[in-house]
N, C-alpha and C positions, 0 to 999 in steps of 0.2 A: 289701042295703046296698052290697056290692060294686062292684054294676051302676048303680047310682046315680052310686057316685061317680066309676064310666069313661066312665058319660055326661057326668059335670059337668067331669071330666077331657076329654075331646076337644071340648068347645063351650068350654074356656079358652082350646084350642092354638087354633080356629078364631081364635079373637077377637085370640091372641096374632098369629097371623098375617096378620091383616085389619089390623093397625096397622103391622104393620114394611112391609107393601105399600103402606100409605099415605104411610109415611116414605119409601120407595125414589122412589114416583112423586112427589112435594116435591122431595126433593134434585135429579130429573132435569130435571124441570123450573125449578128453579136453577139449574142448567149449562147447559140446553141453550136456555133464552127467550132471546134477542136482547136484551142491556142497554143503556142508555146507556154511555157511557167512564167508569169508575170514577175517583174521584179519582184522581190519578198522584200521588203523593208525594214527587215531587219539588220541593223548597226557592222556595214560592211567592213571589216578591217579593225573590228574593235577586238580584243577581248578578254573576258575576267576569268580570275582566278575558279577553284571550285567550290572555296569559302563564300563567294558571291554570288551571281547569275551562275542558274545551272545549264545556261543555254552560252557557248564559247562560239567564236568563230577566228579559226586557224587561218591564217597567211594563206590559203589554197583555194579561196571561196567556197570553203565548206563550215558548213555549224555544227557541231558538236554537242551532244547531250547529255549531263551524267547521267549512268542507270538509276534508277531508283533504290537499290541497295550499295550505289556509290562507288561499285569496284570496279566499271569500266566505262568507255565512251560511246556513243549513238552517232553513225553521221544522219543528222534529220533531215536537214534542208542546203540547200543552196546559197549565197548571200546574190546571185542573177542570172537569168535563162542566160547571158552571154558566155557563160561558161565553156570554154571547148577543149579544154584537156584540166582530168582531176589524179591527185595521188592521195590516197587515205593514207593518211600515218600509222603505222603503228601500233605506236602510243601515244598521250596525251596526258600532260603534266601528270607523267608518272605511271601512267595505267592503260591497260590493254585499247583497241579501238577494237569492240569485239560483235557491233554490229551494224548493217546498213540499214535503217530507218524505212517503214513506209512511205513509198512514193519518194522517198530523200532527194532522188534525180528528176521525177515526173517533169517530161514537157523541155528539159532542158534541149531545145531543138539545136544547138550549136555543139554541145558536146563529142566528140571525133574518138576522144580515148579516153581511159581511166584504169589506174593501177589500183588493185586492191590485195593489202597485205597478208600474210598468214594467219595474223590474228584474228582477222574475219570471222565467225565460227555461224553467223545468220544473215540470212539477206532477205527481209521484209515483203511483204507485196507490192507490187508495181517501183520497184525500187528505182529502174530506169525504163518504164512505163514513156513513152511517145519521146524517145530519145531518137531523135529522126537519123542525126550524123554520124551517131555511132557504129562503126567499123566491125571493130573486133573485140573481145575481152575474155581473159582468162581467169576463172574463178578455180581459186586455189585449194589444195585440197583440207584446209583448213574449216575449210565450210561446210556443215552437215546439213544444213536446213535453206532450203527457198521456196518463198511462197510461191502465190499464183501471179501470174501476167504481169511475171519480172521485167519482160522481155518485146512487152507488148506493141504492137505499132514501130518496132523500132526498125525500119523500114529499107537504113542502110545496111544494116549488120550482115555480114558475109561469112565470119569466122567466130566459133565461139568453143572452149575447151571448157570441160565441166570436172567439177571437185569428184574426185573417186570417193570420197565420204559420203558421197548422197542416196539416199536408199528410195530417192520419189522425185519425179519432177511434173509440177504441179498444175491446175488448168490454164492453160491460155497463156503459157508460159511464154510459148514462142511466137506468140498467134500476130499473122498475118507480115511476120520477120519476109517482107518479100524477096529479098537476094541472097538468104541463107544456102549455100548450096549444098553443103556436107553435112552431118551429126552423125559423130561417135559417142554414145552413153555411153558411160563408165559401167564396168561390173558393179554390182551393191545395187543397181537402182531395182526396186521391184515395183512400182507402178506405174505408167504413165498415164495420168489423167486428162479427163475430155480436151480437145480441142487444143493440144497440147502444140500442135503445127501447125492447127489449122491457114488453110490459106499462103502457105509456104509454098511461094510459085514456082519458084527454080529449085527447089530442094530434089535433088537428084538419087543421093543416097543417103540409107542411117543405117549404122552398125548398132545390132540390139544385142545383147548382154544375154547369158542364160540366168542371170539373176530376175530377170525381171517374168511375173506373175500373173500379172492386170496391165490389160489394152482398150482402156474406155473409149464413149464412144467418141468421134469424129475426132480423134487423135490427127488423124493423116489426110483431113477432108480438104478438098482441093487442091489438094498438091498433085499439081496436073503436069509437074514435070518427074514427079517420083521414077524412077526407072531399077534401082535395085537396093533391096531391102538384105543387109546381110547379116546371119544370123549365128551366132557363136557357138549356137546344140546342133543336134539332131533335127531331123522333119519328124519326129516322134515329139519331144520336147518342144518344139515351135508347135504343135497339136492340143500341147495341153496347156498352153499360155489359155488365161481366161480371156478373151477379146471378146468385145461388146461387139451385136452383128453391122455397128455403124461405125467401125475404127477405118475403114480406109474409104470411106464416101467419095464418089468424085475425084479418087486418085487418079495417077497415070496406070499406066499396064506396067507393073514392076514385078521383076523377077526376084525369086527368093532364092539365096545359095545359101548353103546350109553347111556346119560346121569352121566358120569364116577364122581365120585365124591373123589374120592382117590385121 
């Protein structure tokens, strides 16, 4: 009887155990799966003057920041992931809207479009960072400056025109943009750094600029659909670009025409 009941005793503990493993691997994969952007609970539909809260939120579901020298506006944040079309003003009570915030967009998985104004002049890191829906955007030539991995995970994106002010675009900018299928850089850009495409499946073609200097590494890695690289100098001039010996890792077989004028 004893024996019986150390058997029934250790096939409990198994069984006790085989549930709290199954709890453990739940919770971590709660923490650890890539989410949309959780509500932000910040005061939807409210908002103050600049005399007051320095944090506003415009009729657009977007929040507003003054600068810290008080002469223009921040979009920071979102006021909900349900977000699916955004217009940046402008201005705000009286003054420029002159930059898009870190992460501002992150995660917003509903997002489809977004108009962004002239007065734009910086666009943050990861600014629309795991924006699943997003299509297309046109970044105006207002903008000089974009961080890194603006662009990142944003997995619908197909079309995107870039600001001819920009002299760099930056790591992991575009990384893993899987429907992307064109990029035209703009003349002025002189770097492109690492991992810059990385994993851009269907990217077929990019028109590179004789402005550009530095082709760091794994710029062009996986783009297993790349087919033509066209290039706006000479094959003398495309010789002297500095390219890291890992910029096109795991490309396709892409041809290079040289002096492209399209």
């Amino acid at each position: 009887m004893d024996e019986n009941n150390k058997k029934l005793t250790t096939k409990q503990l198994i069984i006790i155990a085989s549930a709290v493993l199954a709890i453990l691997l739940i919770v971590l994969l709660i923490i650890f799966i890539p989410k949309c952007k959780p509500d932000n609970g910040g005061n939807p539909g409210g908002q103050s003057s600049p005399g007051g809260s320095d944090q506003v939120t415009p009729g657009k579901g977007l929040i507003l920041e003054l600068s810290s020298d008080g002469e223009y506006y921040i979009v920071t944040d979102t006021t909900s992931d349900y977000l699916t079309s955004a217009i940046i003003p402008e201005t705000y009570y009286g003054l420029p809207v002159k930059e898009i915030g870190r992460e501002a967009f992150y995660g917003c998985c509903d997002l489809v479009s977004i108009e962004i104004p002239d007065s734009v002049e910086t666009i943050k890191y990861g600014a629309f960072y795991r924006c699943q829906s997003l299509k297309s955007i046109v970044i105006p030539n207002s903008v000089t400056t974009m961080g890194n991995s603006i662009f990142e995970e944003c997995i619908s994106l197909e079309s995107v025109t870039l600001s001819n002010s920009l002299t760099s675009l930056g790591s992991r900018v575009f990384f893993k943009c899987e429907k992307l299928t064109n990029v035209i850089i703009p003349n002025g850009i002189q770097e492109i750094d690492q991992e810059c495409f990385y994993q851009c499946t269907l990217l077929s073609s990019v028109v590179i600029p004789t402005s550009v200097t530095q082709i760091s590494g794994y710029v062009f890695d996986s783009c297993t659909s790349l087919a033509n690289i066209y290039y706006r100098g000479t094959e003398t001039q495309w010789g002297e670009i500095n390219k890291a010996s890992s910029w096109d890792s795991n490309a396709g077989s892409y041809n290079i025409s040289y002096n492209y004028a399209g």
